[in-house]
N, C-alpha and C positions, 0 to 999 in steps of 0.2 A: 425427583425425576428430571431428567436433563435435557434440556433442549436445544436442536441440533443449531447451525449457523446460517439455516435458512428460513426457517422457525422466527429464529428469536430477527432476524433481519426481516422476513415477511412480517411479523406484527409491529415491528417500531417502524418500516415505510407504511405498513396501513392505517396506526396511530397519525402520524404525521400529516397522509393523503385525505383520511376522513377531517382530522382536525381544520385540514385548509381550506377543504369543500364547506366545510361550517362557516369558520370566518368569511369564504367566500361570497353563502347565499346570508350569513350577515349584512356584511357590506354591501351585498348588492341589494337585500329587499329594504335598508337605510336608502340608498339612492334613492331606488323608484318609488320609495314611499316619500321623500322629498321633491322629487320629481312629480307627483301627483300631487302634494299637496300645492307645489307650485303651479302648476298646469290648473290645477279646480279655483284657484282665486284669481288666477287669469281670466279664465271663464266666468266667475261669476263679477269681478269688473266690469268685463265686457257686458254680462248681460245687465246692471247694474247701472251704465251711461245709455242702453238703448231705450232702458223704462224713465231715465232720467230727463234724457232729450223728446222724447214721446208726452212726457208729463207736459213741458212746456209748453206745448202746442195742444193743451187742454184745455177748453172755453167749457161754458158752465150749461152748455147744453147737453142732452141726456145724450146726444146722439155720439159728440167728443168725447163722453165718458164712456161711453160704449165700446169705442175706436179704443180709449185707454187700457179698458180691460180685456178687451181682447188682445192689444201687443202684451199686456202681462201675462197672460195666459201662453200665448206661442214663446215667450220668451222661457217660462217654466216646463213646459212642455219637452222645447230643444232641449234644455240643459239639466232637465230632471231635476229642478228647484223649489223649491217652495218660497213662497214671498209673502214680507207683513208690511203692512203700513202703520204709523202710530202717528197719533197726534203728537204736537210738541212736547205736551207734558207725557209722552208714553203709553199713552191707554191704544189699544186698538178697538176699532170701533165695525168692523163690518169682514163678516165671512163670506166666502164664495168660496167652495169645497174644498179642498188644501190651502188656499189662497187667502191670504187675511188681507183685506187693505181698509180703506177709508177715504173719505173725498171731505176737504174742506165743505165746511158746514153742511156734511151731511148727519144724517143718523145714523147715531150708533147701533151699531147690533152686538151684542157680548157674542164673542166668540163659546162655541159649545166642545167637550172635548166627547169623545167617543174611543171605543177600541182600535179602530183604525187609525185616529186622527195622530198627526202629528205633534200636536198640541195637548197642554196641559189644562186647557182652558182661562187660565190666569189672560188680564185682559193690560197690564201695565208693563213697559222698556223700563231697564232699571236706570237710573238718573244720571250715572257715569257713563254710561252706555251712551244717553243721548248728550252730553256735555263734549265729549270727545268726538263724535259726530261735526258741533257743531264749532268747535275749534280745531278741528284737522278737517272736516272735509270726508271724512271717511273714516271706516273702523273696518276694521279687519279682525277675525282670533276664529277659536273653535268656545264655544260655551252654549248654553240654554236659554240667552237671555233672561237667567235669574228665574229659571224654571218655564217660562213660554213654551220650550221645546221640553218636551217629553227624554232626549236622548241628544247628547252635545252635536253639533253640526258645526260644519265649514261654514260660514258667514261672512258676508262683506255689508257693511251699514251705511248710507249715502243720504245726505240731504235732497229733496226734491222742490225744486226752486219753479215758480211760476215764471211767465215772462217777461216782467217786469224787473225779476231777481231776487224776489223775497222767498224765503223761506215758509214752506208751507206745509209740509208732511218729512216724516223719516222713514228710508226703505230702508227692507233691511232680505236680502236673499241669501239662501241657505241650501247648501247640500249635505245628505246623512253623511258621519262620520261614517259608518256600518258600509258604506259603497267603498272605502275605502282598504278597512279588514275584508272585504268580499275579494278586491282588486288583490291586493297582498296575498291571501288564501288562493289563491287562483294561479298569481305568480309561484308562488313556494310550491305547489304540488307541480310546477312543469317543471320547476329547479330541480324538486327531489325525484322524478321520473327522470329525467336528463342524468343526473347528477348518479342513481342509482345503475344505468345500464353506461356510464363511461366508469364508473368505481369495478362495478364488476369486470371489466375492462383492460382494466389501471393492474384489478388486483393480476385478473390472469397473466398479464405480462411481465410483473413483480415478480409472481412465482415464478416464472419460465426462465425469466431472467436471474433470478436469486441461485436456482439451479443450477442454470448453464455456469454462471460464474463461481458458484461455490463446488462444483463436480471436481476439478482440480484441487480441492482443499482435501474433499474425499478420499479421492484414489490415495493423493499421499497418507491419510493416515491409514488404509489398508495397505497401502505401500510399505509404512513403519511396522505393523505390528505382520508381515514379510521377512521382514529384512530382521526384525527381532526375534523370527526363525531361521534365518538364516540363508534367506529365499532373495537374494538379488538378481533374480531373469526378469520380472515386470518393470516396462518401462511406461511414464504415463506419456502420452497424446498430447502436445501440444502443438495446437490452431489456432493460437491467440499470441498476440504480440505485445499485452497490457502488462503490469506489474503483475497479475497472479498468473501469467503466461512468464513473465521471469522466475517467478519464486517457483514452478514446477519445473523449469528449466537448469534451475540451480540444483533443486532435487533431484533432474535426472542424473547432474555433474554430480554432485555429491554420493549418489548412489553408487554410479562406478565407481569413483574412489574409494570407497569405502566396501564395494565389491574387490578394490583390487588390493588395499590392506586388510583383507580378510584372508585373500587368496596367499597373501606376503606372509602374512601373519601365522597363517598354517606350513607356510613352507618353512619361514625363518622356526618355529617350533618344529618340524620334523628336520631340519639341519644343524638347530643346536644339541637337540637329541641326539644327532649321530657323531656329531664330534666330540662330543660329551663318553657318550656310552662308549665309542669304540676306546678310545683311551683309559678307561676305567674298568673294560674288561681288561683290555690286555697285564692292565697294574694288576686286578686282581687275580688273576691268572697264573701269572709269576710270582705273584706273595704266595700262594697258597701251593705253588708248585714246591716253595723253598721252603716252606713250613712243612709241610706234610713230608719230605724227603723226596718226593717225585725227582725234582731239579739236583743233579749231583754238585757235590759242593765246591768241585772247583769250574764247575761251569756259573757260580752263583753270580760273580764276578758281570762277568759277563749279561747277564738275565738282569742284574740290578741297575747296572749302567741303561740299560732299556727299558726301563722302571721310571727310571731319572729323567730320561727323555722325554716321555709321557706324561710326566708330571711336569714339567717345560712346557709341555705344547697343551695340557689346560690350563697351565695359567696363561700361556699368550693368549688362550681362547677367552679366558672370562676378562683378563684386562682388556681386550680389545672390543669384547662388549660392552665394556663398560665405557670405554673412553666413547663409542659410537653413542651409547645411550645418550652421556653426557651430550655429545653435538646434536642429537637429533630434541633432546631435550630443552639446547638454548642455553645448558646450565655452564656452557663452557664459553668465556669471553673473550673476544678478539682482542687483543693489545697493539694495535698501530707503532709500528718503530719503523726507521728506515735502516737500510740494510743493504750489503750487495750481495745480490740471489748469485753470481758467479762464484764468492768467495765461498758462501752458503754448503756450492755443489762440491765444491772442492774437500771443504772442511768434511764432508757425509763420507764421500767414496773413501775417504784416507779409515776410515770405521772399518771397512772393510777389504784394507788393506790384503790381513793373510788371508781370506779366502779369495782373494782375485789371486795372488802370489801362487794359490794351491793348483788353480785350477789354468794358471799361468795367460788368464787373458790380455787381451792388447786394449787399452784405453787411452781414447781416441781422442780429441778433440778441448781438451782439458789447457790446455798449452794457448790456445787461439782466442780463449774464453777471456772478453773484455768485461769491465766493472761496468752492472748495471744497477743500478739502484731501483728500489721499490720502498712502498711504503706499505707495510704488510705485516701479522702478526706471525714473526721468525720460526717458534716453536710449529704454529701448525702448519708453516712451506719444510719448513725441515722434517715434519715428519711426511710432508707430500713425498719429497724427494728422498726418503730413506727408502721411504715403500717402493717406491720404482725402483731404486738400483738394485734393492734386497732382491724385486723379480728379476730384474736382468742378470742379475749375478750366478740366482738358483737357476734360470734357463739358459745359460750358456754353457754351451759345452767347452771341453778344455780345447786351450785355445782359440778362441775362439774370440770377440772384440767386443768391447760396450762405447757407444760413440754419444758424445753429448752436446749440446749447438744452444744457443742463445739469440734470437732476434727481437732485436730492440727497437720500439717504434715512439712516437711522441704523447702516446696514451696508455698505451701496455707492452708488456713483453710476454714473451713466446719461448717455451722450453723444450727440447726434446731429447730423450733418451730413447737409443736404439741398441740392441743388439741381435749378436747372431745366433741364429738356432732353427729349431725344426718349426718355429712360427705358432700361430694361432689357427686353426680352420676358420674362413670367413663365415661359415655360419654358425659360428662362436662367439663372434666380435661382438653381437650385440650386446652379450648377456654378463661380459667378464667383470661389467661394474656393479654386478648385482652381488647380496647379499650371499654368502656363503656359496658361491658359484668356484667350480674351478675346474678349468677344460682339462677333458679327458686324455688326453696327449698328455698334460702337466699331472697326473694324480703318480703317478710313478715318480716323478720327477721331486712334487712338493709334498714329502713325507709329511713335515712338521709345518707346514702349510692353514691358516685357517680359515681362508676363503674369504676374510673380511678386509683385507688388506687394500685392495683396489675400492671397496664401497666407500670406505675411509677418505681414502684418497678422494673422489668424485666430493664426497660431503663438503669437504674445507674448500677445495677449488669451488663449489657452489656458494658456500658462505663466503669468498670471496669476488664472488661474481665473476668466477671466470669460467671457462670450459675444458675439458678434456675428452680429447680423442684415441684410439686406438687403430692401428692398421698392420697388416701382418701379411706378410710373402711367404708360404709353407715352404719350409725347407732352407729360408733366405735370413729372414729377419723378424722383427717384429719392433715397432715402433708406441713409443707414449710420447703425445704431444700434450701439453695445457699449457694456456695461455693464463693473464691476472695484468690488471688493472695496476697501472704503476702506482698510483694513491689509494686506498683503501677506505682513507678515511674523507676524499671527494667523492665515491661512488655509493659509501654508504649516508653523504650530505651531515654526517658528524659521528663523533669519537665513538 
């Protein structure tokens, strides 16, 4: 089963969002649990020099011993501590209800252990315990003193020095480890309430977001399997200015286009059709008129020469799609030579010498025509400038004139053939460089005419980068002007 692009993008940003929230309340219950363990040996320091400084200002009267236990008391009290005392060698000697202490030469009491109690009952500090004490000064860890405590504590262990400076007792204050997994458990359930209504949060706007930005990925592909019926009217909506607001923007471009070589595509097949079929009725028409006896036989003569013709005007029709294919194909390469496009015009019109002789027109401007040079592939300007005079030749009436002009500038030159005649309709003009187009004024005129002549034309002046226009005066004239880039091979930046 397949899943869609919002799908699979909503669960790998939710993977990722949950994952981070994880490492997050990680690292952060690592801190504040360093943090608190920090903080609780602070505290217990502290209360640790106040039972320490207290101790020194204990005389051996019951009353100073009083005063002592009772600051050990308010000190346990504040900081929720439990405190032991041991003699030198470790033993403790004297309980007072969580509280263990001992007073020089006093008596001992074995501490007792109970359900509640703290303690294990064991009454001896283990030896390393008191050694490090008594050469640093202090101990610090989490452990049980060697079983003392029933469950490991936070502990700090301090000599307790008379007034004179002698060593006389070892404390040792301790808070539950268990206050600290309480503190943690405490933490993690606001994290995971917090963390639970921003996720849910996170997600909605994933989603909303994942949507909005994937909804353009959508239409296009309802857009595609459209357009793979045949259907280019829907256009998609774009509101966005981000790369998937280009890529739906390039869809709309490419849709049209491809609505408009759809629409080309039908045309060019209903025009190759008909120049096709008309010609090959008429052939078979007249064979079958001379076969069957219909056509008398000294009119055959005649009927077959018009046979002949038709079989002329499909072949110019299928070589000139061919040659078109070729260009539009790419499969035909430009050959860069230089050349002079004046000598070019000359050498073309002398082609069509007798038919200009027949129809006795004036040609104009040929005389004036200076040597220009280009650097251009010959064969496809020679067949630019066949095809135009070929038109100007068939639309001119007898006598009537073809004029041709050359301007020459320091980066391209400029060609124009005009001649005389009943013109073009301007609302004609745009369309005469299209594919099998040919104005209705000229269908009388260009019997053996294939309507690709001028698209020809426009294609090479475009793979040469240059331009072609058309302008026409009914009844007057009618004009072809293109222009071309004097180098060819600077415009396309190599051969």
């Amino acid at each position: 089963m397949k899943k869609s692009i919002v799908k699979k993008y909503f669960i790998v940003t939710g993977i990722i969002i949950v994952t981070s929230f994880a490492f997050l309340g990680i690292i952060l219950l690592g801190f504040i649990s360093s943090f608190w363990i920090s903080e609780k040996y602070t505290l217990l320091k502290s209360g640790a020099l106040s039972i320490s400084e207290s101790y020194k200002s204990t005389s051996k009267s019951q009353d100073s011993r009083n005063e002592f236990l009772l600051s050990v008391r308010q000190v346990a009290d504040t900081t929720s501590t439990s405190l032991v005392f041991a003699f030198m060698d470790g033993t403790i000697y004297l309980r007072n209800e969580d509280i263990l202490v001992y007073e020089v030469g006093g008596e001992m009491e074995h501490p007792v252990s109970d359900e509640d109690s703290l303690f294990t009952g064991m009454a001896t500090i283990p030896e390393n315990v008191i050694n490090t004490i008594l050469q640093n000064g202090t101990y610090e860890g989490l452990s049980t003193l060697d079983g003392v405590y029933k469950q490991p504590q936070y502990m700090v262990g301090m000599p307790l020095s008379d007034s004179d400076g002698s060593i006389s007792a070892i404390m040792f204050i301790a808070a539950q480890a268990k206050e600290l997994n309480s503190y943690i458990l405490e933490i993690f359930r606001i994290f995971l309430l917090s963390s639970i209504m921003v996720l849910i949060f996170t997600f909605l706007a994933v989603y909303t977001f994942s949507k909005r930005m994937t909804r353009p990925l959508a239409e296009m592909a309802e857009d595609s399997r459209r357009m793979a019926k045949g259907d280019f009217s829907h256009m998609i909506v774009v509101d966005r200015d981000d790369e998937i607001g280009e890529l739906a923007l390039a869809f709309n471009n490419m849709k049209l286009s491809l609505s408009s070589l759809e629409q080309l595509r039908r045309s060019f097949i209903a025009n190759v059709s008909h120049e096709l079929r008309t010609p090959m009725t008429t052939i078979g028409g007249f064979i079958d008129g001379i076969l069957d006896g219909t056509i008398d036989e000294d009119k055959r003569g005649y009927y077959l020469k018009i046979v002949s013709e038709e079989i002329k005007r499909l072949s110019r029709v299928v070589t000139s799609m061919m040659n078109l294919a070729k260009l539009e194909a790419g499969e035909t390469k430009m050959k860069p030579k230089d050349f002079d496009l004046s000598e070019l015009i000359t050498r073309t019109i002398l082609v069509f010498e007798h038919r200009v002789e027949e129809k006795s027109l004036d040609i104009r401007g040929l005389e004036t025509l200076d040597q220009v040079h280009v650097v251009a592939d010959i064969d496809m300007i020679h067949q630019v400038v066949y095809n135009l005079i070929d038109n100007a030749v068939k639309f001119t009436p007898p006598q009537g004139y073809i004029e041709f002009g050359i301007r020459d500038s320091e980066t391209q030159v400029e060609v124009f053939i005009r001649n005389s005649g009943q013109g073009i309709p301007a609302r004609q003009l745009p369309n005469i460089f299209e594919r099998f187009y040919k104005a209705d004024r000229s269908r009388g005129m260009d019997k053996n005419g294939t309507g690709l002549g001028l698209y020809i034309v426009k294609t090479i002046i475009d793979l040469h980068g240059g331009q072609i226009t058309a302008q026409s005066i009914e009844g007057e004239y009618t004009e072809f002007k293109f222009n071309l880039p004097k180098n060819i091979q600077e415009y396309n930046g190599k051969d």
